[in-house]
C-alpha positions as CSV (number, residue, x, y, z in Angstrom):
1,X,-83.7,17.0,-20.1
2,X,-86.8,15.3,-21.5
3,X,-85.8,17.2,-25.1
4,X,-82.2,16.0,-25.2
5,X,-83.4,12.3,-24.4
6,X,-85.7,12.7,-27.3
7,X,-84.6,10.4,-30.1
8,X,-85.0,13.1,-32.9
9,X,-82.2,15.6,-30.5
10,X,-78.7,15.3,-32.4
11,X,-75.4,15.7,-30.6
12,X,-73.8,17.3,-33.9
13,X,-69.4,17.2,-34.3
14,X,-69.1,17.3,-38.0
15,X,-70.6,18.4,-41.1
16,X,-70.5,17.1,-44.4
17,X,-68.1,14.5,-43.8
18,X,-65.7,17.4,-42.1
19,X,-65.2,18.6,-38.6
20,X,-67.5,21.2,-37.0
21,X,-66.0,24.5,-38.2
22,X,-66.4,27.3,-35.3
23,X,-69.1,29.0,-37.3
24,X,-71.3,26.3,-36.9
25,X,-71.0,25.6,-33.1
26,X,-67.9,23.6,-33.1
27,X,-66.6,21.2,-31.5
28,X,-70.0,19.8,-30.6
29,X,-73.6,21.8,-31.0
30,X,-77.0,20.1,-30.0
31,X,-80.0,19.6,-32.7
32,X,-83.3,20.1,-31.6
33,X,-85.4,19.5,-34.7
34,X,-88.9,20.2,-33.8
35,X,-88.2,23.6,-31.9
36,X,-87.6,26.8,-34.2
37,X,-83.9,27.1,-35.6
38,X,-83.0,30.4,-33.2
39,X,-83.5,28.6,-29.9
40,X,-81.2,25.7,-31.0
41,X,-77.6,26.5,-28.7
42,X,-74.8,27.0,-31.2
43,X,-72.2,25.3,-29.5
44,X,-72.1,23.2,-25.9
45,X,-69.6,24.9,-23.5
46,X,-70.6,23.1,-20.6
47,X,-73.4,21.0,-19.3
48,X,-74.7,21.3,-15.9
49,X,-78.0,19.5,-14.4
50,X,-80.3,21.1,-12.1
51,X,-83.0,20.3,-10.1
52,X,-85.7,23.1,-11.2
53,X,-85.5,25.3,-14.4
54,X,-84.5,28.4,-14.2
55,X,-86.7,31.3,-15.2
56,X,-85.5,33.3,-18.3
57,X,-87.2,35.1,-20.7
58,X,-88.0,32.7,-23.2
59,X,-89.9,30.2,-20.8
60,X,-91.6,33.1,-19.1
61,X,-92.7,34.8,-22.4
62,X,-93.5,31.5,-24.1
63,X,-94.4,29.0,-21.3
64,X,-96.3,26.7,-24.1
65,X,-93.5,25.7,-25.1
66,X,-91.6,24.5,-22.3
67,X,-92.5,21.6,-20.2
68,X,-93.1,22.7,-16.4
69,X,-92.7,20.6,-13.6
Protein backbone atom coordinates (compact mmCIF):
# COMPACT_ATOMS: atom_id res chain seq x y z
CA UNK A 1 0.00 0.00 0.00
CA UNK A 2 2.82 2.40 1.10
CA UNK A 3 4.22 1.84 -2.82
CA UNK A 4 0.92 2.68 -4.59
CA UNK A 5 0.53 5.91 -2.26
CA UNK A 6 3.93 6.82 -3.39
CA UNK A 7 3.76 9.90 -5.65
CA UNK A 8 6.21 8.52 -8.32
CA UNK A 9 3.44 4.97 -8.68
CA UNK A 10 1.33 5.66 -12.06
CA UNK A 11 -2.14 4.27 -12.49
CA UNK A 12 -1.46 3.86 -16.44
CA UNK A 13 -4.88 3.75 -19.13
CA UNK A 14 -3.30 5.00 -22.22
CA UNK A 15 -0.24 5.26 -24.17
CA UNK A 16 0.93 7.70 -26.51
CA UNK A 17 -2.19 9.60 -26.67
CA UNK A 18 -4.21 6.13 -27.38
CA UNK A 19 -5.93 3.64 -25.20
CA UNK A 20 -4.05 0.87 -23.35
CA UNK A 21 -3.79 -1.86 -26.05
CA UNK A 22 -4.07 -5.52 -24.23
CA UNK A 23 -0.39 -6.06 -24.83
CA UNK A 24 0.53 -3.48 -22.56
CA UNK A 25 -1.80 -4.29 -19.54
CA UNK A 26 -4.93 -2.74 -20.70
CA UNK A 27 -7.43 -1.31 -19.51
CA UNK A 28 -5.47 -0.03 -16.57
CA UNK A 29 -1.68 -1.38 -15.43
CA UNK A 30 0.08 0.18 -12.31
CA UNK A 31 3.75 1.89 -12.70
CA UNK A 32 6.12 1.32 -10.10
CA UNK A 33 9.20 3.28 -11.21
CA UNK A 34 11.81 2.62 -8.75
CA UNK A 35 11.31 -1.31 -8.50
CA UNK A 36 12.81 -3.46 -11.52
CA UNK A 37 10.54 -3.47 -14.79
CA UNK A 38 9.53 -7.58 -14.21
CA UNK A 39 7.87 -7.04 -10.87
CA UNK A 40 5.65 -4.23 -12.26
CA UNK A 41 1.82 -6.11 -12.65
CA UNK A 42 0.79 -5.98 -16.28
CA UNK A 43 -2.60 -5.29 -15.91
CA UNK A 44 -5.06 -4.71 -12.63
CA UNK A 45 -7.80 -7.38 -12.53
CA UNK A 46 -8.91 -6.74 -9.20
CA UNK A 47 -7.80 -5.04 -6.10
CA UNK A 48 -8.22 -6.41 -2.74
CA UNK A 49 -6.75 -5.01 0.70
CA UNK A 50 -5.48 -7.14 3.42
CA UNK A 51 -4.44 -6.84 6.70
CA UNK A 52 -0.90 -8.83 6.57
CA UNK A 53 1.11 -9.67 3.33
CA UNK A 54 1.00 -12.72 2.15
CA UNK A 55 4.16 -14.79 1.82
CA UNK A 56 5.23 -15.55 -1.86
CA UNK A 57 8.29 -16.20 -3.28
CA UNK A 58 9.50 -12.91 -4.20
CA UNK A 59 9.19 -11.34 -0.63
CA UNK A 60 10.64 -14.53 0.91
CA UNK A 61 13.63 -14.76 -1.50
CA UNK A 62 14.15 -10.94 -1.49
CA UNK A 63 12.85 -9.63 1.82
CA UNK A 64 15.09 -6.26 1.26
CA UNK A 65 13.06 -5.26 -0.82
CA UNK A 66 9.75 -5.32 0.68
CA UNK A 67 8.64 -3.40 3.56
CA UNK A 68 7.66 -5.76 6.64
CA UNK A 69 5.32 -4.96 9.17
Amino acid sequence: MDEAMNPLTLLTVGLYDEVLPNQNGAPVRIVVPWKYRFKSAKSLVKIRFIEKQSPTSWNTYASSEYIRT
